[in-house]
N, C-alpha and C positions, 0 to 999 in steps of 0.2 A: 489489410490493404483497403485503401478507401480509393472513392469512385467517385464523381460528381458528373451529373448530366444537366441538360438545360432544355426546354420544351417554350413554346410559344404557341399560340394557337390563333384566330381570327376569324368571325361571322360576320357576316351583313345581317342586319337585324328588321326584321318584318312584321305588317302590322298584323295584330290577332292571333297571334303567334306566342305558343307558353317560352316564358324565358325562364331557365334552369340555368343554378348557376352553382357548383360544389354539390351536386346533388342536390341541391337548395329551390323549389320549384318559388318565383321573385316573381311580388304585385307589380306587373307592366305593361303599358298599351303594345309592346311591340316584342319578339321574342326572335331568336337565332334562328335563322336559314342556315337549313344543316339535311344529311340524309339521317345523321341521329337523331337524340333532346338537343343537338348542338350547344351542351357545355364546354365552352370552351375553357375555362378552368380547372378542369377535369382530362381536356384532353391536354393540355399543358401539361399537365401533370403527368398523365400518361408517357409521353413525349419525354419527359426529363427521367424519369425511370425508367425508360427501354432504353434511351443513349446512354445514361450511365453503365449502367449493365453490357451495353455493345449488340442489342436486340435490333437494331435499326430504328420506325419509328411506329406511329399508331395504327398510319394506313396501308402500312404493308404485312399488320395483324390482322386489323378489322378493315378493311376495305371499305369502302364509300358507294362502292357500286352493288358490294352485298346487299341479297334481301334479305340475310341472318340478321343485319347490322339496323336495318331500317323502322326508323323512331326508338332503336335501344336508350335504356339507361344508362348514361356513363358510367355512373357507379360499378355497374356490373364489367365493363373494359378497367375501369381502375385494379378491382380485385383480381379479374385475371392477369392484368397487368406484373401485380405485386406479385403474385403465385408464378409468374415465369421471371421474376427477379430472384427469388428465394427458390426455382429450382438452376438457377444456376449458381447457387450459393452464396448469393448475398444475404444481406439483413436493411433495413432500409432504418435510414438513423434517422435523418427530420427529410421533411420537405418545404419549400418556402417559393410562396406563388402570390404574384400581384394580378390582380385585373382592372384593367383601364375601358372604364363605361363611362359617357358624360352622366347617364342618367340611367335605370334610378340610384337614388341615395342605398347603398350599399350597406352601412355599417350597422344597424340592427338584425344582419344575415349572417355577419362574419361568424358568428359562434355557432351557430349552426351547419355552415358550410364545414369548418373546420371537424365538426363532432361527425357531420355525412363523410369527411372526406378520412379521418382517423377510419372507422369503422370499415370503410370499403379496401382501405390499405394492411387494413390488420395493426395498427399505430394506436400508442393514445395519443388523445388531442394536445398535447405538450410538444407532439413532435412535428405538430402542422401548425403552420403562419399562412395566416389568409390577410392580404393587404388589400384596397380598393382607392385609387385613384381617377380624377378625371387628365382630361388631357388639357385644361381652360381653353375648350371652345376648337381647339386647333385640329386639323387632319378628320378623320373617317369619323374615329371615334367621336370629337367633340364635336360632327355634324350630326353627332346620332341615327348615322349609316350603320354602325358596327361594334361591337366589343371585343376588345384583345386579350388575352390572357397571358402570362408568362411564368415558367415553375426553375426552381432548382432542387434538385434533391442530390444526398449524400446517401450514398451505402456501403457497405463493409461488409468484407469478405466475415460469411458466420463463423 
């Protein structure tokens, strides 16, 4: 039995501020307003493997208003994430996540994003697709207000 969930996430992005992104700590003047790291790639991700599964969603694990929760590492919500997927007897097959930044240039990250975000999943990196788009210039994003993220993932029953 296979499962498919969908996750999306969204920051205002502020300046002097570290921007994480896949677990991935990104050279930039400006970084995610979040009560986390505010990866939002991560928490897309999150997001798409608890709706698969039928968990509901990130913030009614980790709350936003927690002080457990306050400047965590996504990584570490991804792995418990995965561990309450696989205790309710999934397996998680791939997962597949786009993030839409105007800026910075993304693509010297993706392989590392993907190796942080395999490892925090329990996955090899075969089974993660990391995408980075801009939005040319249009809405939040391409005023470089914000960074979007969006995931799918597939899992099966073990």
């Amino acid at each position: 039995m296979f499962r498919i969930g969908h996750g999306y996430d969204v920051h205002a992005l502020g300046e002097g501020l570290p921007l994480v992104l896949g677990g991935v700590r990104i050279d930039h003047t400006h970084g995610c307003i979040a009560h986390s790291d505010g990866d939002v790639l991560l928490h897309a991700i999150c997001d798409a493997l608890l709706g698969a599964a039928a968990l509901g969603d990130i913030g009614r694990h980790f709350p936003d208003v927690s002080p457990e929760y306050k400047g965590v590492d996504s990584a570490l919500l991804l792995a418990c994430v995965a561990d309450m997927v696989a205790g309710q007897g999934y397996s998680i097959v791939n997962i597949d996540a786009t993030i839409a930044a105007q800026r910075p240039k993304l693509s010297g990250y993706i392989e590392q994003m993907r190796s942080r975000i395999a490892a925090a999943a329990g996955l090899d990196a075969g089974q993660v697709s990391v995408k980075a788009t801009t939005t040319e210039r249009l809405g939040f994003v391409g005023r470089e207000e914000g960074i979007a993220a969006e995931a799918v993932a597939l899992i099966a029953k073990a």
